[in-house]
N, C-alpha and C positions, 0 to 999 in steps of 0.2 A: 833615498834621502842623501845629500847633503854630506860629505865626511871631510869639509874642510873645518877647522878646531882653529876657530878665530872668535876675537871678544865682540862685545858688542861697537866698541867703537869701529873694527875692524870691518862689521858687517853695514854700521854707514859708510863706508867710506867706500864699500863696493858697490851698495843699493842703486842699481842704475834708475836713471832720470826717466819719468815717465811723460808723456801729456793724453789727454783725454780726447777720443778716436771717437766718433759715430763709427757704430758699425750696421749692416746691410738693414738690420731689423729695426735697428734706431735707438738701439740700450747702448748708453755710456760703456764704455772699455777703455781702462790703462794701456797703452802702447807703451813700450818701453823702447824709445828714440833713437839710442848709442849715441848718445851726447853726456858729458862730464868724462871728472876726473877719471885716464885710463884708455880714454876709448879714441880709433882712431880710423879714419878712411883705408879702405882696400882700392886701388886701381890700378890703371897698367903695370907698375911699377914693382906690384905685388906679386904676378901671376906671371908662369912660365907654362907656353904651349905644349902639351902633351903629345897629341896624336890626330891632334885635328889641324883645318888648311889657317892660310896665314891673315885669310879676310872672314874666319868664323868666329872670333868676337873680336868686336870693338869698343873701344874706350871713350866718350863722352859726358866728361865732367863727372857727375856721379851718376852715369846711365852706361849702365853696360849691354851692348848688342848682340845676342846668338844667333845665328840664322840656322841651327839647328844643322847644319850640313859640314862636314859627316860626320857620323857618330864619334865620340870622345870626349875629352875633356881638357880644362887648363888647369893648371894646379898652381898653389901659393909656392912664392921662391923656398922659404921656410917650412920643417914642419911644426907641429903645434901640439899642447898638451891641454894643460886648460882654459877654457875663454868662453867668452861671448858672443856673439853674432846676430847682428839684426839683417836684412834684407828687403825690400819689396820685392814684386814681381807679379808678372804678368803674360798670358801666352798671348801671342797675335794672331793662333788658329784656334776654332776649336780644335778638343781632343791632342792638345801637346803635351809631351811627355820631356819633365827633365826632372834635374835634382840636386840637393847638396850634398854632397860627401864629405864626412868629416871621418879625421885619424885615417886614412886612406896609408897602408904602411910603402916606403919606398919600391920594394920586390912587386909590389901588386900595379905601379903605373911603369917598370923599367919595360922597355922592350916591346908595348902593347901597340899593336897593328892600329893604323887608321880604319875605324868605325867599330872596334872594341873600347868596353868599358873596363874600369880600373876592376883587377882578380882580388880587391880587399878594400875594407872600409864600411863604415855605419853610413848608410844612404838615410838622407830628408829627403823624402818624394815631393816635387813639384809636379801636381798633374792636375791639366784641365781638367774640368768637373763634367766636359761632355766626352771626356774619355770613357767611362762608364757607360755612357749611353750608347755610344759605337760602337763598341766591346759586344755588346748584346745583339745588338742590331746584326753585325759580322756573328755571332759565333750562336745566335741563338740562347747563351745562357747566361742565367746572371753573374756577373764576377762576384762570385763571393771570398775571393784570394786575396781582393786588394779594394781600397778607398781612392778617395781623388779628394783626401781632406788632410792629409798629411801623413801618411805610412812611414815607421822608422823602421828600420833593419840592417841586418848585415848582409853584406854580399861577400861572395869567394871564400876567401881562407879565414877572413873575421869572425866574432862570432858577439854575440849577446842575447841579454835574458830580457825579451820584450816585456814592459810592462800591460796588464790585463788593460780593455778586450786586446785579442787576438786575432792573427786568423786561424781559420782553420787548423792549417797545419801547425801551429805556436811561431812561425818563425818572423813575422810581422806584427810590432807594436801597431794597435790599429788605432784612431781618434776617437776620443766618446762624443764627441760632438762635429756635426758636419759644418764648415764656417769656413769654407772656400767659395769664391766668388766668381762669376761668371768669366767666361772667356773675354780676352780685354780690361779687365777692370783687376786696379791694381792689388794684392794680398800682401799680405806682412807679417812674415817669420821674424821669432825671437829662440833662437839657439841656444842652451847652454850645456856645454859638454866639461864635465868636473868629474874626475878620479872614475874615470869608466862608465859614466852615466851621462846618457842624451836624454834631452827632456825638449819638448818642442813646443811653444806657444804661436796659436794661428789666431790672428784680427785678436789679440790682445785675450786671448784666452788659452792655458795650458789643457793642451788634447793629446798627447801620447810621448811615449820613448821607451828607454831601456834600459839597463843595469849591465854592470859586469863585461862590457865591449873589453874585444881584446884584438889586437892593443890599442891601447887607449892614447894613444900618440899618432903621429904621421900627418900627410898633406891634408887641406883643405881643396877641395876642386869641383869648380860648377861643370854642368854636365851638358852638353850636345845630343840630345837625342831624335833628332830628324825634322822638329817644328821650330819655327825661330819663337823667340821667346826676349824675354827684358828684366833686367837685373838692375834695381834702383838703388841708391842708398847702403850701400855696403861696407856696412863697420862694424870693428871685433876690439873687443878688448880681452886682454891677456891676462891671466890670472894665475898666481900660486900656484 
């Protein structure tokens, strides 16, 4: 839950703006836009090159380009506590694997080699949904360690209390509902990271996060993970 201690005027006046999404199946869903008071565009201007080359992402109005190559990330100029964030996105292979990192702390991007990822931070898994199906096909088994619907968790030195289902091992908030869309075709994250809690809403419906991340501060930074991939629409608003 929730441990911001504001009245109710306070809680309209943060009530982000929604509009009404078909989604895959054809049931009504709220998208929550990052439009109103508060909210503001991410683009070049935001983001500082971590560990990847100087043509692995590009900036195009509100279309950001990854071509997956090489492994890393870019990260926001600033770091961040609590906020908002909405996204589209989309892989242009099957089976592409990236992600959002949020509270990524400074010690965990300083110093990291070209085609390593950040040693801290609460990952949003962006993963094709034919990822899974490769996975099997290559290894013979079912992945049952991870989803391709939204996984929250911590990487490296971070830590946090995934909220149920699980995987296996507890260390992955897993999604109770599957509502990722086909390779190509665009998805839409709603973020909200407040006093140590990730909470992730996929195509307009809340499906997993976590509690108690630590620390609950640091970078924001999208991830390079070997497939190019497309980043729509990227606004956050910043919060108490």
């Amino acid at each position: 839950m929730l441990q911001l201690s504001i009245g109710l005027a306070g809680l309209l006046a943060l009530a982000p703006a929604t509009l009404v999404n078909e989604h895959a199946e054809g049931a009504p869903q709220a998208i929550i836009d990052g439009t109103g008071p508060g909210w503001r565009a991410l683009g070049a201007d935001d983001f500082v090159n971590v560990n990847t080359d100087d043509d692995t992402w590009s900036f195009d109005g509100t279309l950001i380009r990854c071509t997956g190559q090489p492994v890393g990330v870019t990260r926001s100029k600033e770091p961040l506590t609590n906020f908002e964030l909405v996204v589209r996105w989309r892989h242009m292979k099957p089976a592409g694997n990236s992600g959002v990192f949020v509270w990524a702390p400074p010690e965990a991007l300083e110093g990291i080699e070209r085609g390593s990822l950040p040693r801290g931070g609460i990952e949003v898994q962006v993963l094709d949904p034919a990822f899974a199906t490769q996975y099997e096909e290559r290894t013979g088994r079912k992945g049952d360690w991870f989803t391709t619907h939204g996984d929250v968790f911590p990487v490296g030195t971070s830590t946090m209390t995934p909220y149920e289902p699980t995987s296996p091992d507890g260390s992955r908030g897993f999604p109770r509902e599957e509502r990722t869309l086909a390779t190509g075709e665009w998805n839409h994250y709603y973020i909200r990271a407040i006093n140590g809690e990730v909470r992730l809403w996929v195509n307009g419906k809340e499906v997993s996060g976590g509690m108690n991340s630590q620390p609950a501060t640091g970078y924001l930074c999208l991830e390079s993970e070997g497939s190019p991939i497309e980043f729509e629409g990227l606004r956050i608003r910043e919060l108490p």
